[in-house]
C-alpha positions in Angstrom: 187.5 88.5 123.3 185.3 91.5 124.6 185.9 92.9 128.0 182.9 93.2 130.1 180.9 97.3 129.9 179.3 97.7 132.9 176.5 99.6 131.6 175.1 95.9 131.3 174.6 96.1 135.3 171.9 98.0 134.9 169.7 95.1 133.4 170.2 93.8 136.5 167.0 93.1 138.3 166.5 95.6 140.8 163.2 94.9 143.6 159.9 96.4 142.3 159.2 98.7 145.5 155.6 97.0 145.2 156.9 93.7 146.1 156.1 90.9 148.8 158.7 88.5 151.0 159.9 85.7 148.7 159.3 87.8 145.2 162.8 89.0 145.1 164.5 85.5 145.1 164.3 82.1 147.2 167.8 80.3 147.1 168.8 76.9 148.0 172.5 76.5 149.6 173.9 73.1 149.9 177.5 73.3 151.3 179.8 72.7 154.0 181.3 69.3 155.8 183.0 68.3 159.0 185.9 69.4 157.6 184.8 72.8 156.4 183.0 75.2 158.2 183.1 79.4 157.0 183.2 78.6 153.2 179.5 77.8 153.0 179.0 80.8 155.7 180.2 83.2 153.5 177.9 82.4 150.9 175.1 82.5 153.1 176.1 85.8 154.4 176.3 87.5 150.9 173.2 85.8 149.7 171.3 86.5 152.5 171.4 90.6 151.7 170.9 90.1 148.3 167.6 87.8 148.1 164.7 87.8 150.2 165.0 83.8 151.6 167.5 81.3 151.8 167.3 77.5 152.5 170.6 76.1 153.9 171.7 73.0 154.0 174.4 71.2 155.4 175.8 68.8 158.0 174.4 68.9 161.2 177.0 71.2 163.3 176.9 74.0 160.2 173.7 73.8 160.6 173.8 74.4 164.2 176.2 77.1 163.7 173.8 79.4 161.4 170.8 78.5 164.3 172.8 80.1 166.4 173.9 83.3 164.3 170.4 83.5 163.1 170.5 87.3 164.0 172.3 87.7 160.6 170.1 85.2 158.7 166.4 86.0 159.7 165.0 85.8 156.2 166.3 82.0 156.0 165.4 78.1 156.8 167.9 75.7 157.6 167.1 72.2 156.1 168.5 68.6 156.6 170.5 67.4 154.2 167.6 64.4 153.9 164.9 67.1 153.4 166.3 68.9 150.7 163.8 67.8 148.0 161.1 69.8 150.0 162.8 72.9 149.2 164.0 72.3 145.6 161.0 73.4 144.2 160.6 76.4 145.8 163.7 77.9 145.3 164.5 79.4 141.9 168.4 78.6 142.2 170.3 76.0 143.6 174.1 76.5 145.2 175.7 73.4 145.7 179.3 72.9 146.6 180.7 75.3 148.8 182.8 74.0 151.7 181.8 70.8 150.6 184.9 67.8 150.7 186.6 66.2 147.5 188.2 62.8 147.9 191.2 62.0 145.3 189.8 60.2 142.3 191.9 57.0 142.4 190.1 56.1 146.0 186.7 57.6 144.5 186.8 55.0 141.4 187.5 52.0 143.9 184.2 53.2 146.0 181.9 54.5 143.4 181.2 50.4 142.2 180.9 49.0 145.3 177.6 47.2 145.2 176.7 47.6 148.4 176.7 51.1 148.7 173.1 52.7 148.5 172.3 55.9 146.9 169.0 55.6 146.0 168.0 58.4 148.3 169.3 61.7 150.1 169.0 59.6 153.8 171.1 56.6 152.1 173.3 59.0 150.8 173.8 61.2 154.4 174.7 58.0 155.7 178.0 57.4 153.3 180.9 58.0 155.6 183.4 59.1 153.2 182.4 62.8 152.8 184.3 62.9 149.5 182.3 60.1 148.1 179.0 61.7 150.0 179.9 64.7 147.6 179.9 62.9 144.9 176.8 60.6 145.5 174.8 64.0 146.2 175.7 65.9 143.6 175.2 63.2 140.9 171.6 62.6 142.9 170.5 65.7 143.0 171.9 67.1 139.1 170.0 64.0 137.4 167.3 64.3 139.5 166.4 68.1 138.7 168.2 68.5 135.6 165.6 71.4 134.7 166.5 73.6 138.0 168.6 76.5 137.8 172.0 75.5 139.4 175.5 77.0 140.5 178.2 74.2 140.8 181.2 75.5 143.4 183.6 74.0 145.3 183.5 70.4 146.2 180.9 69.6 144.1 182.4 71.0 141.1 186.1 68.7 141.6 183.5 65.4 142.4 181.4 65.5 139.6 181.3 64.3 135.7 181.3 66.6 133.2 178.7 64.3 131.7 176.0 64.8 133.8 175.7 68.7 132.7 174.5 67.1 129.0 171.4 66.5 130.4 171.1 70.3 132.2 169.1 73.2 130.5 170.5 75.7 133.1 173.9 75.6 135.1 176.7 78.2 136.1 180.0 76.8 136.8 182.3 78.4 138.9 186.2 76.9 138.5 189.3 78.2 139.3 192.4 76.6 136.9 192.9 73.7 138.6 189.0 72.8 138.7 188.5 73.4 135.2 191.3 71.2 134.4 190.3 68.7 136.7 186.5 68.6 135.1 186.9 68.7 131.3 190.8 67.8 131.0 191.8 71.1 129.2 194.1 74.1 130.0 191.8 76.5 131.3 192.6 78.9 128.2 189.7 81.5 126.7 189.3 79.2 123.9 189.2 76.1 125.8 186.4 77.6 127.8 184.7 79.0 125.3 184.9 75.4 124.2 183.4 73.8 126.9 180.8 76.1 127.4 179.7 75.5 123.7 179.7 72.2 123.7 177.8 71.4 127.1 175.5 74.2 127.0 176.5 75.8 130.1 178.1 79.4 131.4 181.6 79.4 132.8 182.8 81.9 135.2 186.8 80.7 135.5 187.8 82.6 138.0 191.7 84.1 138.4 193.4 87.2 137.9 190.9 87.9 134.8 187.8 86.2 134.6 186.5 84.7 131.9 182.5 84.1 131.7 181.1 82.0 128.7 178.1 80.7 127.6 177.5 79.1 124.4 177.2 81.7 121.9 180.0 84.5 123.7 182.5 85.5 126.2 183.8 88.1 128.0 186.9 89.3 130.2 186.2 90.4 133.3 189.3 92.2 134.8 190.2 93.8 138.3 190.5 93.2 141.5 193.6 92.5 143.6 196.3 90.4 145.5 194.0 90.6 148.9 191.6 88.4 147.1 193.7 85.6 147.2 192.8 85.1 150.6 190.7 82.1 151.4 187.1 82.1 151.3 186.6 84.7 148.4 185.7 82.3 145.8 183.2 81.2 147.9 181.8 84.6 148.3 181.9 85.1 144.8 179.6 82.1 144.1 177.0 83.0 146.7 176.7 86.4 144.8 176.5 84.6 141.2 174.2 82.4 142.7 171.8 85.0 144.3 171.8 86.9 140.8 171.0 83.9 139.2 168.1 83.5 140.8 166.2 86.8 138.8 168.3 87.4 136.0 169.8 85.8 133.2 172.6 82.8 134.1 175.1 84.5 131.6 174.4 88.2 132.9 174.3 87.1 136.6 177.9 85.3 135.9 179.3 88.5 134.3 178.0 90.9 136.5 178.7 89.0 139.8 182.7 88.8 138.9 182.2 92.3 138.1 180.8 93.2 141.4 183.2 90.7 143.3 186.3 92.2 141.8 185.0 96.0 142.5 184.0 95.3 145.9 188.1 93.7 146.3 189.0 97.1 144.7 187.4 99.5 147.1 188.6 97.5 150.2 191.9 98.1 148.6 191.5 101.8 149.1 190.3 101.6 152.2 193.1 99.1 153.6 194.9 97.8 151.1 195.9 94.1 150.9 194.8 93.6 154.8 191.1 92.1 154.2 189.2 89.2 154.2 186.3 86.9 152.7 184.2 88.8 155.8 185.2 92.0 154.7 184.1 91.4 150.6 181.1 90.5 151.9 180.1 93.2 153.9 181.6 95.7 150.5 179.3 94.4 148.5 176.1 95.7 149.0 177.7 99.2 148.7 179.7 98.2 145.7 176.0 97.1 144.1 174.0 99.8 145.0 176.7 102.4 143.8 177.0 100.3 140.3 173.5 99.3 139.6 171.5 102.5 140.9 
């Protein structure tokens, strides 16, 4: 399997200086719960520098929470979870998952039949009290719904949904670490097993660990790097509001390759600066250096 050449960076798409607000990407972030708070934060952070508007959307108090740092999110909307579909359009990638809760899958099979359970819409769905099976229900809306819409699956959403549903999908990164991949198509998460998987649903797969591994359904690569302060919470998260914000002007497989790339670089220079003592704040505030240095 090839290792990633960064000279490939340089296909990235880099803002015409002719360009108007909105040209340079429009991204949709679904994330957060309750439970969770910073995960879906820190992709909003690193997306916010890298496109020129972002739509979040989660529960009600995250919500609150980004109204109120808005000084660091001016080119941004936040949106109801029950509005969503007024942004979808508009956006030209989706992020869903960050932050957002699993529940395990013997109490999701018991729920997921239960007749009287509406999901027929995002305001039935907002009102499911299990956020686990709110995950689940919203993920599986929104996928079938806009199966044409470029999406990044993270997180929550990513452990709660079918591996079925990406059949029907023309354009989708996933994002797993080992225990997601498993957890979604049942395999070790080998190169040849996600290879595999990429092949045979049509998708690109960015496993995440010590080396990456990025696959769509012709090819893969190795991404290496990075180090033992990226283990730290919060950095996969990162990682997929980077992918995500690529996504939205370049090709799924280079934006996939090129933000583990970036990720693992910006992990590397923080190491020189202060070694393992960093955080999911501090990768996102490397990256715009780490990008401009690589892609200029």
């Amino acid at each position: 399997m090839d290792i990633f050449n960064p000279s490939e960076l340089k296909n990235l798409y880099i803002p015409p200086s002719v360009s108007h607000k909105g040209q340079n990407g429009k991204l949709l972030l679904i994330g957060g719960s309750h439970l969770f708070h910073a995960a879906s934060l820190w992709a909003l952070k690193v997306a916010s520098r890298i496109v020129d508007m972002v739509f979040y959307s989660s529960v009600p108090e995250n919500n609150q929470i980004v109204l109120e740092v808005k000084k660091e999110f001016r080119d941004g909307i936040v949106v109801p979870r029950e509005s969503l579909e007024d942004y979808i359009d508009e956006a030209d990638c989706v992020l869903i998952g960050p932050g957002m809760v699993r529940s395990e899958i013997a109490n999701l099979k018991s729920q997921i039949s239960n007749p009287q359970l509406k999901t027929q819409s995002l305001k039935d769905i907002s009102l499911i009290q299990d956020e686990g099976l709110q995950t689940y229900h919203l993920t599986k809306y929104l996928l079938h719904k806009y199966p044409q819409k470029r999406w990044v699956i993270d997180g929550g959403a990513l452990q709660m949904m079918e591996k079925e549903w990406l059949l029907d999908m023309s354009e989708v990164i996933l994002t797993p670490h080992h225990q997601e991949f498993e957890r979604l198509f049942g395999l070790p998460p080998i190169e040849e097993n996600v290879a595999g998987m990429a092949k045979e649903y049509g998708c690109v797969i960015l496993r995440k660990g010590e080396t990456d591994i990025v696959c769509n359904k012709t090819e893969c690569v190795l991404v290496k790097g990075g180090n033992a302060g990226m283990t730290k919470g919060g950095t996969g998260d990162v990682l997929a509001g980077l992918v995500a914000s690529l996504a939205c002007k370049n090709d799924l497989f280079l934006a996939a390759k090129a933000g583990s790339y970036i990720n693992k670089k910006a992990g590397e220079a923080l190491f020189q600066k202060v070694g393992y003592s960093f955080n999911a704040s501090s990768l996102v505030d490397e990256i715009p250096f780490v990008m401009k240095n690589l892609t200029h």
